[in-house]
N, C-alpha and C positions, 0 to 999 in steps of 0.2 A: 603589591598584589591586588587585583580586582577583589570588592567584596563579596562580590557576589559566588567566588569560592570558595567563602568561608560559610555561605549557608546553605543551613542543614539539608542534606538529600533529603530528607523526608515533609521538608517544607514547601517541596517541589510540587507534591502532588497531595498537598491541603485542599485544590479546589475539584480534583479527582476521586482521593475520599468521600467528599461530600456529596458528589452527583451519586456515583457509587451507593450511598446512604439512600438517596432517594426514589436510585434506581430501583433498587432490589426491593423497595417500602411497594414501589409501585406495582411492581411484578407481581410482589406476594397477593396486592388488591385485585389484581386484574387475575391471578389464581383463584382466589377466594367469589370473584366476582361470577366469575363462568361456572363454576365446580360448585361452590358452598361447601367446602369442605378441607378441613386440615391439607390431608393428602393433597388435594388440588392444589393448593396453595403454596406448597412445599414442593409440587413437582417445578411449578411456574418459575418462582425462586433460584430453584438449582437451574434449570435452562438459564436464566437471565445470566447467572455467576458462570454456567459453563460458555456461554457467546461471548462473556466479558475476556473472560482467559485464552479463550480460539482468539482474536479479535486482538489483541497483546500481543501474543504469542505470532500471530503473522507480521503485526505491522514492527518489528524490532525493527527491522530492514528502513522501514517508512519513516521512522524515524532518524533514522542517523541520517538518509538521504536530506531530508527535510533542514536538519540542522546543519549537515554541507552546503547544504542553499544559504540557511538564513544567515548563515554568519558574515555573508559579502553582501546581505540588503541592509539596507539604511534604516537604523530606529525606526522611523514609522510606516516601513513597510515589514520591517517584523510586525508590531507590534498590532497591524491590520492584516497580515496572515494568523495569528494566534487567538485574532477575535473572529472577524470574519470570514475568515478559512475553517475553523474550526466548527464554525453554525453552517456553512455549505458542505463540512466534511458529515456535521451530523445530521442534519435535517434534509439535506438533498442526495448524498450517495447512500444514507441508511434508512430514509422513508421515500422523498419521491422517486430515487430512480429505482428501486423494485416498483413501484406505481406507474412509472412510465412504460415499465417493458408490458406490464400486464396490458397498458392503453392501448400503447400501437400493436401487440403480439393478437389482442384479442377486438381490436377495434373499437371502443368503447370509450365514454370519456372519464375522467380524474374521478366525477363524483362517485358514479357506477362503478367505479376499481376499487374504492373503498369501503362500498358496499361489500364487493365480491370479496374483498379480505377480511372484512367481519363476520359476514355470514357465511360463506363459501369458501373456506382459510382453504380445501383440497382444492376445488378446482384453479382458486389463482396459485396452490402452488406446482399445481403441475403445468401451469402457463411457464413459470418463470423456471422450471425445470429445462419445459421445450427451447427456451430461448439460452437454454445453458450453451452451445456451441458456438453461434457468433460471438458471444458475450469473451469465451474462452478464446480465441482467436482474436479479436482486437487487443481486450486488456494482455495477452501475451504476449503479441507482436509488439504493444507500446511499452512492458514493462523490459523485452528482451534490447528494442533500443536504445533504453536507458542505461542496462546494464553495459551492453558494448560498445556504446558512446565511452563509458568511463573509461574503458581499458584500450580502446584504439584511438589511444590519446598520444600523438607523438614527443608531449612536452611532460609527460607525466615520468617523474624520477626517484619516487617510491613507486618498490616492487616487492608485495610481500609472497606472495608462488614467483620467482624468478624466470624459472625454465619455460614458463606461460606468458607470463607480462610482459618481458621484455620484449618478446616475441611478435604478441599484439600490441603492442607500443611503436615496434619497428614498422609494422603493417601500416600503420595508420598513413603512412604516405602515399597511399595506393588511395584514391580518392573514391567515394564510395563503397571500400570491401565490406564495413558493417552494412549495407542495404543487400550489400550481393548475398554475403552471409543469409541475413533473414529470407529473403528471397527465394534461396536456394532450399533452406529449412520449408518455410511453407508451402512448398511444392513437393517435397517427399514427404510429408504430412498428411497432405491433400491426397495423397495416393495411398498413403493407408484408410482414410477414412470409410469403413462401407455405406455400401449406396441400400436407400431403400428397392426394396424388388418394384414398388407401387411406384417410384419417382425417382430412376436411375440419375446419380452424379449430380442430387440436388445439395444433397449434404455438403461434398465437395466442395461444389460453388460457392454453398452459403462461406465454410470457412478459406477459401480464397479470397473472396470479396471482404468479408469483414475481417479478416488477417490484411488485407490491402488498406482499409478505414483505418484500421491501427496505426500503421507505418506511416500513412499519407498524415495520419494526425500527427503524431511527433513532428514530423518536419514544419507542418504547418506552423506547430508549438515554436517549436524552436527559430521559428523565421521572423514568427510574431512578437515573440519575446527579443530576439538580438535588435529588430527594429523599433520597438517601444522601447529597450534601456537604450539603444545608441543614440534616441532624438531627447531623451531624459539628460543623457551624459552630455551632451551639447549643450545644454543648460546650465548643468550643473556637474563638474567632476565628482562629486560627493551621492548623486543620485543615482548611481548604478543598481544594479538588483531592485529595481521596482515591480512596475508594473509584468513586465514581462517573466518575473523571476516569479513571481504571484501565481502568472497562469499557468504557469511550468510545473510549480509545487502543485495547484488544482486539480488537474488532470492524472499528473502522475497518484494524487491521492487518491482521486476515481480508478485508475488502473488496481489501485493496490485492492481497493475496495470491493473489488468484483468477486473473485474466488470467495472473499469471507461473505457476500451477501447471499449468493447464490447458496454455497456452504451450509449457513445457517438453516434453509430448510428440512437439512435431513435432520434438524434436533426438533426443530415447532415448524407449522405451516402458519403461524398466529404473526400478521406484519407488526404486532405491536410491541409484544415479545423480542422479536428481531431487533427491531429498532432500540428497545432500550438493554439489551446485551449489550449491540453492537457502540450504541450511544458511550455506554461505560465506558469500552476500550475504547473507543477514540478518544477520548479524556487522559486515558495515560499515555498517550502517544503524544498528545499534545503537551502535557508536563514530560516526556520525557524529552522531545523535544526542546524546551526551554532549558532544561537541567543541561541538555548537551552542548548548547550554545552557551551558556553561561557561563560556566566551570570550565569550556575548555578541554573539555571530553578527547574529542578530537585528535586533538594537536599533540594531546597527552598519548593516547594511545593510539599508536602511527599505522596501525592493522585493522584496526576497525572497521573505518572505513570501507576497506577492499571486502571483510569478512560482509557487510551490509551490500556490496552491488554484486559477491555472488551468489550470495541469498538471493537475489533478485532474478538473477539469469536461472536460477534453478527454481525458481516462482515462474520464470516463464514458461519454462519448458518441460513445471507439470501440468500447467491450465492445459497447454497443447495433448498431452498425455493425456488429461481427461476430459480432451472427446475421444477416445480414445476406450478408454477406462474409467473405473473409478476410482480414485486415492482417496481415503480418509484424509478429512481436512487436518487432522492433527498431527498426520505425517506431514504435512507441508507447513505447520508452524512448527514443530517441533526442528525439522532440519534448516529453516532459517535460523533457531535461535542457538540449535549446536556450532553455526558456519560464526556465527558472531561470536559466539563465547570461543572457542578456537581462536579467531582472529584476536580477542582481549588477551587469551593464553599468552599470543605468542607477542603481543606487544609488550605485555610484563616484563617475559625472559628476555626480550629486547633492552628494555628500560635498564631491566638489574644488568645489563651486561655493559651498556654501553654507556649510560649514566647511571649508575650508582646509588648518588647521593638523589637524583633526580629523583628516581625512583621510589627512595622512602618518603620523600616529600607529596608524592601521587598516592602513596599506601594511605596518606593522612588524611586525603580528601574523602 
């Protein structure tokens, strides 16, 4: 038995706890710093704890995807996704890229955006309000490729919805239907969006065009990635999942990223607040993450997985909803983390059914 099964889940996330510690130290300071006052301080607090839990609670998904990657790249390219992935997952998709949209949305440069976020937390957050629509539109279209990638998969031989899978399993020989699919979505999409009176069918366009950046990225991702591991694997048989499994995992992390950052402004308009919420939860994703690679999560429970990519497809297709609408962000973590608990359900009664003994052996871990 690997030993790294026999340690403790709760040792998993000792380096989570701790940031967690100094998260919420710092929140409480930067409550107390603005307000001067108990209350202020305590408000600051609970927001940081409540981004942390939003911020979990979405990324289940993000993580079991993440650790289906990591577990076919090579030791040191895990082990430079879980260092250096994790400082571009928190320092660039949960502080500069709110800072970038605010640069190009409002024309201005880096320094002047963080001006405008300290002093003016309302007007940048109604910048990155207005940029909520393209934003929803690519990170949709790239999270919904990812999910239909997995299931129009014609070699794929776990099927936990049957009457579905097999179905879009068998499709996958039809060369392009996942592009047709999305395709087909963002153009009945696009037709409900209304138009301003003042600038008819600009809306539209916006989310055509950046529903189109989405999909064109994925391919991109995926072309760049098959050709950086295939000149890797010519090298080396042992060096598969590198480079290109890296950028794969990057992006898709910025996809996942987008709903929760945007999200976070209906709690604070404060980027710093934001950032260290959202900081926290990326830390337990990142130990959850390793726990799942480690242990074997996976392999163990054969449903998981699937319950993780249709979290994902029903992630896509509420960003698309809200431009649309508006969902409470907590409706859309709460139903990724019910699709994955469901999914662990039924790998259990799986387990107890068909291996037994296996089973108690899994209750152990």
């Amino acid at each position: 038995m690997n030993p790294s099964t026999q340690t403790s889940t709760l040792s998993y996330f000792t380096w989570a706890f701790i940031v967690t510690g100094l998260g919420l130290a710092l929140g409480a300071w930067l409550g107390w710093n603005e307000t001067g006052t108990i209350g202020g301080m305590a408000t600051v607090f609970f927001i940081c704890t409540v981004l942390a839990v939003l911020e979990i609670s979405l990324s289940f998904d993000n993580a079991i995807v993440n650790a289906n990657k990591l577990k076919d790249m090579t030791p040191i390219w895990q082990q430079r996704f879980l260092t250096w992935g994790i400082l571009i997952a928190v320092f660039g998709m949960r502080i500069v890229f709110p800072l970038l949209i605010v640069v190009i949305a409002a024309g201005i440069g880096p320094v002047d955006a963080i001006i405008l976020a300290a002093a003016r937390p309302d007007e940048y957050a109604r910048i990155m309000n207005d940029a909520h629509l393209p934003i929803a539109a690519f990170g949709g279209t790239f999270l919904m490729m990812v999910g239909l990638s997995y299931f129009f998969d014609h070699d794929k031989k776990i099927h936990w919805i049957s009457f579905i899978e097999k179905r879009l399993s068998a499709a996958a020989s039809i060369k392009g239907v996942e592009i047709a699919f999305v395709l087909i979505l963002i153009l009945a999409f696009s037709a409900l969006i209304p138009d301003d009176a003042a600038t008819p069918a600009v809306e539209s366009t916006t989310f055509v065009f950046s529903a189109i950046y989405g999909l064109v990225t994925f391919l991109v991702v995926e072309v760049i990635g098959g050709l950086l591991d295939a000149s890797q694997k010519t090298m080396s048989e042992a060096a598969k999942g590198g480079l290109g499994a890296f950028i794969y995992l990057e992006v898709l992390d910025a996809s996942f990223s987008f709903d929760g950052v945007i999200g976070a402004f209906a709690l604070t308009q404060n980027l710093f607040v934001i950032a260290i919420g959202l900081g926290i939860g990326a830390m337990y994703v990142r130990s959850m993450t390793i726990m799942l690679v480690e242990k074997g999560t996976l392999a163990e429970y054969r449903y998981l997985e699937h319950g993780a990519f249709y979290a994902i497809l029903i992630l896509s297709v509420i960003m698309y909803v809200q431009t649309l609408v508006h969902i409470p962000e907590v409706i859309t973590g709460l139903g990724g983390a019910t699709l994955i608990g469901i999914a662990l359900w039924s790998s259990i009664r799986y387990n107890k059914k068909h291996h037994p003994v296996g089973a108690d052996a899994v209750a152990q871990h």
